[in-house]
N, C-alpha and C positions, 0 to 999 in steps of 0.2 A: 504494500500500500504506500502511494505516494502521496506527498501534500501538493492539491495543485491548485493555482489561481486560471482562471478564464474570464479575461477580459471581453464583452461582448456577448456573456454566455448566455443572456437571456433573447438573442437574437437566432439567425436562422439558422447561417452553420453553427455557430455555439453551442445552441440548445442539441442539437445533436450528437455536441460533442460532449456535452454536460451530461447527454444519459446512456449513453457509452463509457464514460469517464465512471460514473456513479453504480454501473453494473460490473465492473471491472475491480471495486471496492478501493477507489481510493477515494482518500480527503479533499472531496472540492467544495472551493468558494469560488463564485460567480460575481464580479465585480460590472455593474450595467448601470447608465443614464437611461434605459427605457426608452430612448429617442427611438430607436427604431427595432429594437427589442420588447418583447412583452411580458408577462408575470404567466401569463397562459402558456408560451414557450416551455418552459420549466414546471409546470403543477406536475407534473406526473414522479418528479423528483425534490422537488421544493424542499421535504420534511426530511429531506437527506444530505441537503447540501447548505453553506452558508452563504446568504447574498443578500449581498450590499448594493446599494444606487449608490454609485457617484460618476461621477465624470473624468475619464484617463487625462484630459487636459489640464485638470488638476492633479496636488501630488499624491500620490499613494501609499497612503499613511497605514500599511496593513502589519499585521504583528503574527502573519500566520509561518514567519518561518518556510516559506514555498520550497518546494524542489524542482516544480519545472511550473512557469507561465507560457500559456498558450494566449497569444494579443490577438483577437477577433475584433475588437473593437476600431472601428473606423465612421471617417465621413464619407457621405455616400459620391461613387464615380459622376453619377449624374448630374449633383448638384455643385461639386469641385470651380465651375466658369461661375455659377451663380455668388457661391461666396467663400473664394478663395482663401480669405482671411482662415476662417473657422476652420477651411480644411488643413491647413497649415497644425492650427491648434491642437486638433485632434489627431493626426496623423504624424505630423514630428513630433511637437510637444510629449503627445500621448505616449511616443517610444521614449524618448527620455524619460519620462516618467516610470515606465515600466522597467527600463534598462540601471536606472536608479534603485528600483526596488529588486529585482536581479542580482544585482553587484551586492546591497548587503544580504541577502538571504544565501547569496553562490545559488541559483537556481536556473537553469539551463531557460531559454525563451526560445521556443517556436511559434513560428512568424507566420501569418498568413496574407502573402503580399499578393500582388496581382500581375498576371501574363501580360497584359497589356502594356506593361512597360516593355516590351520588347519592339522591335524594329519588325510593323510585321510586312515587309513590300515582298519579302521572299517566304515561303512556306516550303516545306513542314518546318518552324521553329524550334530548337533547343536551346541549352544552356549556353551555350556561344555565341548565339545571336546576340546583334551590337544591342543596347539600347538604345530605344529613340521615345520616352512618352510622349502623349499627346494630349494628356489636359495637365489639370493642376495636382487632381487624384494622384496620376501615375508619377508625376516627377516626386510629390510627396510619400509615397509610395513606397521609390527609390532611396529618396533621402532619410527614412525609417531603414532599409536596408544597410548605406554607408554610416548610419548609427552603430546598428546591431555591429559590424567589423570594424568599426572602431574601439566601443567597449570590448569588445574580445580580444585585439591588437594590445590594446592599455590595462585592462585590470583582470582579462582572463575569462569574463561572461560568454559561457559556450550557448551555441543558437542554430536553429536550422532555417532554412525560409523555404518556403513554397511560394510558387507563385499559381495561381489558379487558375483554370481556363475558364471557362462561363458555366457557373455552378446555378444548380435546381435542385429542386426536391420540395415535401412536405412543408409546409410553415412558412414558404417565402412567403412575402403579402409585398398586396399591390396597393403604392400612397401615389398621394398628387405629385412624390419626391422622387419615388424611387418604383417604375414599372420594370421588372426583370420580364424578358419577354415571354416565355412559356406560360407564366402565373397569368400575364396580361390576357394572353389568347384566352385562357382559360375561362376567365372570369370575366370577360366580354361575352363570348360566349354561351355561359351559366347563364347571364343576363340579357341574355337575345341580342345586344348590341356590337355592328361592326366595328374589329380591333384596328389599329392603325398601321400600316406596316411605311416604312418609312424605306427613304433612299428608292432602290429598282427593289427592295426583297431578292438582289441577288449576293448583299453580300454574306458570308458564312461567320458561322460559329464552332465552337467544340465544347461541347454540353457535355461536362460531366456532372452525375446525381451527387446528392449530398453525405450518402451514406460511404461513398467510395471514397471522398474526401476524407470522411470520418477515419476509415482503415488507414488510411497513411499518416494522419496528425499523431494516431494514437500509436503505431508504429515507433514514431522519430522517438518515442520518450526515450526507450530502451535500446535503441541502434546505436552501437556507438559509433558508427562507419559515418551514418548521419549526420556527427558533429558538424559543424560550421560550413555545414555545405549551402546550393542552393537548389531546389528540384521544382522542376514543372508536372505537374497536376491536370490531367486532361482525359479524353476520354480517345485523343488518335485518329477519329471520328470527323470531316467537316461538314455541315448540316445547311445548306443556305437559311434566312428567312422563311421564301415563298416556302420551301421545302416542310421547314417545320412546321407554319401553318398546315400545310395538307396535311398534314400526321396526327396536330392536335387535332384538328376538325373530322377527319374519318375516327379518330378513340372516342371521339363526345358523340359523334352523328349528329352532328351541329355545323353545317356549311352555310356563313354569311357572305357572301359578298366584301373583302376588307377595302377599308378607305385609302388610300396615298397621301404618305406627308414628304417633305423634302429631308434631305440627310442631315442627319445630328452631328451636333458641333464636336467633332473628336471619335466620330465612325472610326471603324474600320473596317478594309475592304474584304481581306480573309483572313481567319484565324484555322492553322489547325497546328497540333504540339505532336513533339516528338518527347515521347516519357519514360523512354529506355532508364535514363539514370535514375528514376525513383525503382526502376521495376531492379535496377540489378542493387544498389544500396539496401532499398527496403525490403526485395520481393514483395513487390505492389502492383496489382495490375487491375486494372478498370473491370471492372462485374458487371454494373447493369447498364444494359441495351437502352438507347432512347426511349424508345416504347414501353419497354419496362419501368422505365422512370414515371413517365406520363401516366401511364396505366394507373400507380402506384397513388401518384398526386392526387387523381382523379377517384380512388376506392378511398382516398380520405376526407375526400371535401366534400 
């Protein structure tokens, strides 16, 4: 049994990772501002675990002695142009802050950064690819990474990062802030109303479920091959838009007609990851099929 803190825990992937963590029988505390997390995320584990609201942008005043922080906590991709300030706050601030509380406990930090900081004009991408972000999220992102190797460089904070490919599953929710697109189809859908598919719909994704994520976070605890590395997270899969609409809409048997919007400030044209290095480090490798995932959202809602 370890003692571990999750930042974010009461959000999407967190909470996932929170009852994973919690059946696995270690000591978690769940550190959440509920910005974009809920208290409903967590009921099914609540009376097992400690959590706290506060906010990563502030310090992190915890006495729990951690042995490994897993930082879920972030400002969201889409609102990064809207107010850069705050994502700053959240995203560097919030790693210092955690990398802070790190250094005195000596407790290992796995990072859950994002693929999109890479250069994606060539695909399949890996870990070699140059970086190039393209909003304010990813360069912040990045600069929570050049954190994490520098406390490791100067006082020895071991840390793994992932970085993610376009993550779903269970729990995601759709705000006026933050539409991840499967949830969206969804739930337009549910409510008879045409989704918006934006750009031509032909550019691509690499959807992996949230539960595959979960296996490799929980993974890096114990790896010690893992230390200070960085690994991509994905599903190896590229899926356009139009694509994924027809997949949600034959699982619902629910075909609307969608709307066209013009492309989003910080699109990308394709995404798809090359994730040999988590498969031979971790032996981790993607399990559930698109359709399995969707299926699965779909038997919950």
């Amino acid at each position: 049994m370890k003692r571990i803190l999750v930042t974010g825990g009461a959000g999407f992937v967190g909470s996932h990772l929170v009852d994973e963590l919690v059946m696995l029988g270690h000591n978690v505390t769940v550190v959440d501002d509920l910005s974009n997390g809920t208290l409903q995320n967590i009921s099914l584990v609540r009376d097992r675990i400690c959590f706290v609201q506060c906010d990563v942008s502030k310090p992190l005043l915890m006495q729990g002695d951690y042995d490994v922080i897993f930082h879920l906590a972030c400002f969201p991709r889409s609102q990064s142009f809207v107010n850069p300030r705050r994502d700053v706050e959240v995203n560097v601030i919030g790693m210092v802050n955690v990398l802070e509380l790190a250094r005195k406990d000596d407790a290992k930090v796995i990072f859950s950064s994002n693929s999109g900081i890479y250069d994606t004009s060539k695909i399949p991408i890996n870990e070699r690819t140059l970086d190039n972000p393209k909003t304010p999220y990813d360069l912040d992102k990045l600069q929570a990474e050049n954190y994490l190797r520098l406390y490791n460089k100067t006082y020895g904070v071991k840390y793994v990062v992932f970085r993610f490919a376009t993550v779903y599953g269970p729990r995601q929710r759709v705000s006026q802030e933050w539409k991840p697109v499967i949830m969206e189809f969804i739930t337009k859908l549910k409510n008879r109303e045409p989704p918006t598919i934006y750009w031509d719909g032909e550019q691509t994704r690499d959807f992996i479920f949230v539960k595959d994520i979960v296996r490799a976070l929980v993974l890096a605890v114990d790896v010690k091959e893992a230390e200070n590395e960085t690994m991509i997270l994905g599903s190896g899969k590229e899926t356009s838009i139009n694509e994924l609409y027809c997949t949600v809409s034959r699982l619902m048997n629910a075909y609307i007609k969608p709307k066209r919007g013009p492309m989003q400030l910080g699109d990308i044209r394709r995404m798809l990851y090359d994730c040999r290095k988590a498969q031979r480090i971790l032996g981790w490798h993607p399990e559930v099929t698109l359709k399995q995932g969707i299926t699965e959202i779909l038997n919950q809602t």
